[in-house]
C-alpha positions in Angstrom: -11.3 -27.0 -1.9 -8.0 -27.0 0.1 -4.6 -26.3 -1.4 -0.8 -25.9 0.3 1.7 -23.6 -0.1 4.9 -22.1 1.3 3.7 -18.8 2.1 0.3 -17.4 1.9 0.0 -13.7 2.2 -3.2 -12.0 2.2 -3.5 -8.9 0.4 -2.5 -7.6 -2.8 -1.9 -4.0 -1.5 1.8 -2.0 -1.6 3.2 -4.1 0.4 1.8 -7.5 -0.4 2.9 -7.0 -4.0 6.0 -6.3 -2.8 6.4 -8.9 -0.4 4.9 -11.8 -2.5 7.0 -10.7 -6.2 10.4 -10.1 -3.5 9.7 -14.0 -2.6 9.0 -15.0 -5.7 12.3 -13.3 -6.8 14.2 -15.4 -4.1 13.7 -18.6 -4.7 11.5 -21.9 -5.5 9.2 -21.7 -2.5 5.3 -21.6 -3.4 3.1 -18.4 -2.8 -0.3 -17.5 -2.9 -0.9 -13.9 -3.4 -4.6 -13.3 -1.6 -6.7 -10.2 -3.0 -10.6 -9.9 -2.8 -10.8 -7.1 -5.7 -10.1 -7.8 -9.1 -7.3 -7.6 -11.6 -6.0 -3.9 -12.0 -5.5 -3.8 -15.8 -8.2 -1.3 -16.6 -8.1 2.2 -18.7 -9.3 4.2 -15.5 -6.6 2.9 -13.0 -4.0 3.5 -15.5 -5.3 6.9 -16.1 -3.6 9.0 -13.6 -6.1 12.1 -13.4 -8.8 9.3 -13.7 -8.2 7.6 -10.1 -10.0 10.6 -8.9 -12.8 8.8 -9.8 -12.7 6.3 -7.5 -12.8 8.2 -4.3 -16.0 9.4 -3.6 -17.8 6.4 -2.7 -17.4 2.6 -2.4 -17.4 0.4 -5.1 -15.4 -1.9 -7.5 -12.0 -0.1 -6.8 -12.5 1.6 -3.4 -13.7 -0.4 0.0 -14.9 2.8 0.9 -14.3 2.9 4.5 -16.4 5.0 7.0 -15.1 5.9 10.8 -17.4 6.1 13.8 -18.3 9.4 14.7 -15.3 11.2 15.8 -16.1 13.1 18.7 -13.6 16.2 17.6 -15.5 16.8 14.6 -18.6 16.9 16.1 -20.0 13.5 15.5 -19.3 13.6 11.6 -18.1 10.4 10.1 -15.3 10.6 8.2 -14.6 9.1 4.7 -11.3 6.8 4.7 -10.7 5.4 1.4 -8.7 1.8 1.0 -7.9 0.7 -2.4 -9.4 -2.4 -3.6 -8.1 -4.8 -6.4 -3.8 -6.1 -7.2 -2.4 -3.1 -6.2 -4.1 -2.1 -3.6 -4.3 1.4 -2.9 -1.9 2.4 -5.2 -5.0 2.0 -7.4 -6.6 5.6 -6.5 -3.9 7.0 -4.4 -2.6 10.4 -5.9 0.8 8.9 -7.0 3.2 11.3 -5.1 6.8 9.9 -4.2 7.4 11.1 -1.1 9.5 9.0 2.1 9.0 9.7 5.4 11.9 12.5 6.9 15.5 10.6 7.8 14.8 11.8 11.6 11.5 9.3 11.7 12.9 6.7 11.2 15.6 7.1 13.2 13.0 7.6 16.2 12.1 4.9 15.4 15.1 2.6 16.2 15.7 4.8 19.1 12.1 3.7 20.3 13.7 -0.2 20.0 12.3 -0.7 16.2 16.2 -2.7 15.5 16.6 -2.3 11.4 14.4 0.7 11.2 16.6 3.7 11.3 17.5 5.5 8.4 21.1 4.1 7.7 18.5 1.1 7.7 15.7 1.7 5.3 17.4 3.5 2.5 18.8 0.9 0.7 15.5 -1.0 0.4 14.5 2.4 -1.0 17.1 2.9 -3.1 16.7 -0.9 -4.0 12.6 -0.6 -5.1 13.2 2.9 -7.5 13.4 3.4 -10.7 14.1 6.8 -10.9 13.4 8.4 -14.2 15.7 11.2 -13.7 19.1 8.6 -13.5 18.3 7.1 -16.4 18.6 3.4 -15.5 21.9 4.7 -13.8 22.1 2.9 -10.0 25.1 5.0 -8.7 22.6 8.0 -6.7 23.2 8.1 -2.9 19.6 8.9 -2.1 17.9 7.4 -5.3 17.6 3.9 -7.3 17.5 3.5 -10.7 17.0 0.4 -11.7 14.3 -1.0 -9.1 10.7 -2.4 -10.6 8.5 1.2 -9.1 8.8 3.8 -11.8 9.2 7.3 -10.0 9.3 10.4 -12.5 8.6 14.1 -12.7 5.4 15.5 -13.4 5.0 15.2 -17.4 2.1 18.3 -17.3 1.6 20.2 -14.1 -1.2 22.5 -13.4 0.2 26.4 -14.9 -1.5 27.5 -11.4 1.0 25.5 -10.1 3.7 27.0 -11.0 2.8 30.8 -9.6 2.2 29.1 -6.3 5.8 28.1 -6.2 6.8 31.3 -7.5 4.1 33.0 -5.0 5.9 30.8 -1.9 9.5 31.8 -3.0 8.9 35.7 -3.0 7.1 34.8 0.4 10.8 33.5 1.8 10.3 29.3 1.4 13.3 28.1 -0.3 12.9 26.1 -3.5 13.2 22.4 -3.3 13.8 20.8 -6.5 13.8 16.7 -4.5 11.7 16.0 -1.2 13.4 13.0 -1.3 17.2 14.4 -0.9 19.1 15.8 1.4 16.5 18.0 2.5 12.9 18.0 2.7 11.6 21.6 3.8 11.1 23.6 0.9 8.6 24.5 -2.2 8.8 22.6 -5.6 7.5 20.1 -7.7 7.3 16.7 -6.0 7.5 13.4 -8.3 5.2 10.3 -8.8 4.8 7.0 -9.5 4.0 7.0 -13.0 5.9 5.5 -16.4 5.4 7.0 -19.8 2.4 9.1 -18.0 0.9 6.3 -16.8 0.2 5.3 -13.5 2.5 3.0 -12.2 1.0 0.7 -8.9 2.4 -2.4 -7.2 0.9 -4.8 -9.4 2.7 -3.4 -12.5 6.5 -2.7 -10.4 5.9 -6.6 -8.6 3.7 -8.8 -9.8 3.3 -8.5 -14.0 5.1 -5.8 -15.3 2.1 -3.6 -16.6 1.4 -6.7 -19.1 -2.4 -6.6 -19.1 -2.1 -10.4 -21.4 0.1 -11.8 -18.2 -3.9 -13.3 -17.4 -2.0 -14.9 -14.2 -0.5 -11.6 -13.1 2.9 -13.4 -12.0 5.1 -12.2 -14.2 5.7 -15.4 -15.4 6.7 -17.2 -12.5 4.8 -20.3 -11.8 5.5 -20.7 -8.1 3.5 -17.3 -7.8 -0.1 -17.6 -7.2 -2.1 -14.7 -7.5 -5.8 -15.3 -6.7 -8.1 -12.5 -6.9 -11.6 -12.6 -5.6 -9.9 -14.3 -2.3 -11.9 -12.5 0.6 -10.1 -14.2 3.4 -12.6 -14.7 6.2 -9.9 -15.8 8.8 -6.5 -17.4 9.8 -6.0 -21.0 10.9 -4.7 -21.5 14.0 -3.1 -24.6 15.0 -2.8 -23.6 18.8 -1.2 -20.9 19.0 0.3 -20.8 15.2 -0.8 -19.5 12.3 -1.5 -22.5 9.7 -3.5 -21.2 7.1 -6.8 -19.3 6.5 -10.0 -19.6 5.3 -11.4 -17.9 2.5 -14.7 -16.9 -0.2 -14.8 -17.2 -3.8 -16.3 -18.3 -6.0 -19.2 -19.1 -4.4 -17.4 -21.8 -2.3 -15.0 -21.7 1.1 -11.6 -22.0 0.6 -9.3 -23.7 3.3 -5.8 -22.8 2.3 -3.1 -23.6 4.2 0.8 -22.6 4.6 4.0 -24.6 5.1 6.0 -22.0 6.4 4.4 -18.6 7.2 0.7 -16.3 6.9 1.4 -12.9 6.2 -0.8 -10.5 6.8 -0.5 -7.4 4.6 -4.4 -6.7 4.2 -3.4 -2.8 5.3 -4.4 -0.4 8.4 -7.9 -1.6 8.4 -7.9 -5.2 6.9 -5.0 -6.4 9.0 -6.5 -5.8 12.6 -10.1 -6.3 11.2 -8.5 -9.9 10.1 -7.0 -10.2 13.4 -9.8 -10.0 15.9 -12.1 -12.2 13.3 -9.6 -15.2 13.5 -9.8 -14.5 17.7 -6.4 -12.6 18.3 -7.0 -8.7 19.8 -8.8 -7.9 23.5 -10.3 -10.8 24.9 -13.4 -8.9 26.4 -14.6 -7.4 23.1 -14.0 -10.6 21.6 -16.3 -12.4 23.7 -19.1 -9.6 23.7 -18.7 -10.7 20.0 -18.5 -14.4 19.9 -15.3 -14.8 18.1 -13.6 -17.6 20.5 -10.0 -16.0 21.9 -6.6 -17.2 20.3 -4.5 -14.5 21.9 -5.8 -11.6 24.3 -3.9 -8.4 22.4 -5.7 -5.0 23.8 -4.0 -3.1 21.0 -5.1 -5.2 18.1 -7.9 -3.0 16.7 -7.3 0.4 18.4 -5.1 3.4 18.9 -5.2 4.2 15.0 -4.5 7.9 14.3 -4.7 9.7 10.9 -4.3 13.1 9.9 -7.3 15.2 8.6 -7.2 16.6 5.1 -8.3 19.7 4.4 -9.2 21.1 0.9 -9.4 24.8 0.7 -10.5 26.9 -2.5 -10.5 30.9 -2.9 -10.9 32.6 -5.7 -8.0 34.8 -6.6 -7.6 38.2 -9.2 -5.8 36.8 -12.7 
């Protein structure tokens, strides 16, 4: 099979949702929407307390990623979870609304990131939300209120939750009733992506709405193609350009190829992993591998940092 279209963008995570609905919304051009999990319409994902369940191990929703041994933890590999299905990890992720601080980004376009300082970002932000608390109001400095991504307060927090916050204010932390205002430093209840106490992910805010009979997931656009169980193999090069990729499903190879752009948005992992398949990354390792060399680019494939997360339980007098 081989098929054209204007724009191909593999991934149906956060942002390919994003990115493939926002095109959709712009004009007539064609897209295909690439996603090797399934459809997300499913009582568990909409479940918030039930993405939990997804976690632990690798499966239908959860690609289940494991690190090499990390030589600061003394050789232990590390669990990483990435979401798998339209919507990407927004699927099992625990929902919380939180940006990055004002001063990031503006490192950021001091570091020579042009369009990425703060002044920058926050209309996009502002443009995405639907902040329950402005009640389809759009006239917040900080917030939207009439974007597709549902953001809301917590409808029933834990009652332990609530002497923490109590515990941390007699302790000296100021009470912080947005960490997405003025300030961010403080103790309080955060908010999350949910709508009517469900969970809200980026297939429901870009691609159909949270309409589980929307079969094609488009929202009822027909230039948007959204084809799940797409594992994309590679990218097409023509060269030195990208022209297309090539893809499984169905039991058969795909060759799909793009007009105008491929856009990769197949996440931390999938993106570089993609990458270095299709012969772009460090031209050594390449070779030790096989994979014949588009583009020598050391830094495709390395250098990723992430944070360790920590759970810690003590049992406490009533």
């Amino acid at each position: 099979m081989e098929a054209t279209f204007d724009y191909l963008v593999v991934g149906a995570g956060s942002a390919g949702c994003a990115l493939a609905g926002r095109l959709a919304d712009s004009g007539n051009d064609s897209i295909a929407l690439l996603e090797a999990g399934g459809h997300d319409h499913h009582v568990l994902v909409r479940t918030p307390a039930a993405g939990a369940a997804f976690l632990p191990r690798a499966g239908s929703r959860n690609v289940g990623y494991r690190t090499v041994p990390q030589e600061g933890l003394d050789g232990r590999r590390v669990s990483l979870p990435g979401g798998r299905g339209l919507g990407g990890s927004s699927l099992i992720s625990a929902m919380i609304y939180t940006r990055g601080r004002p001063a990031d980004y503006d490192a950021w376009a001091d570091a020579g990131c042009d369009g990425w300082s703060w002044v920058d970002v926050l209309p996009y932000f502002r443009r995405a939300e639907c902040n329950a608390r402005l009640a389809g109001e759009d006239d917040d400095p900080l917030h939207g209120g009439t974007g597709p991504l549902h953001v809301s307060d917590l409808r029933s927090p834990n009652p332990f939750a609530h002497h923490f916050i109590d515990a941390a204010q007699r302790a000296g932390i100021v009470r912080n009733g947005d960490f997405n205002g003025d300030e961010q430093e403080g103790v309080g209840w955060y908010q999350v992506t949910q709508h009517n106490g469900e969970r809200w992910n980026a297939a429901r805010a870009y691609l159909h709405g949270g309409n589980a009979r929307n079969r094609t997931s488009n929202g009822g656009r027909s230039h948007l193609h959204v084809l799940t169980g797409a594992h994309v193999l590679r990218v097409l090069f023509e060269r030195r350009r990208a022209v297309g990729v090539v893809a499984w499903r169905d039991g058969k190879e795909l060759e799909i190829r793009a007009r105008r752009e491929v856009i990769l948005a197949a996440g931390a992992f999938g993106s570089p992993q993609l990458l270095m398949a299709s012969g772009v990354g460090p031209m050594m390792h390449l070779r030790e591998l096989g994979v014949p060399v588009v583009h020598d680019l050391p830094g495709v494939g390395a250098n990723l940092q992430d944070h360790v997360d920590v759970s810690v339980q003590r049992r406490v007098r009533a």
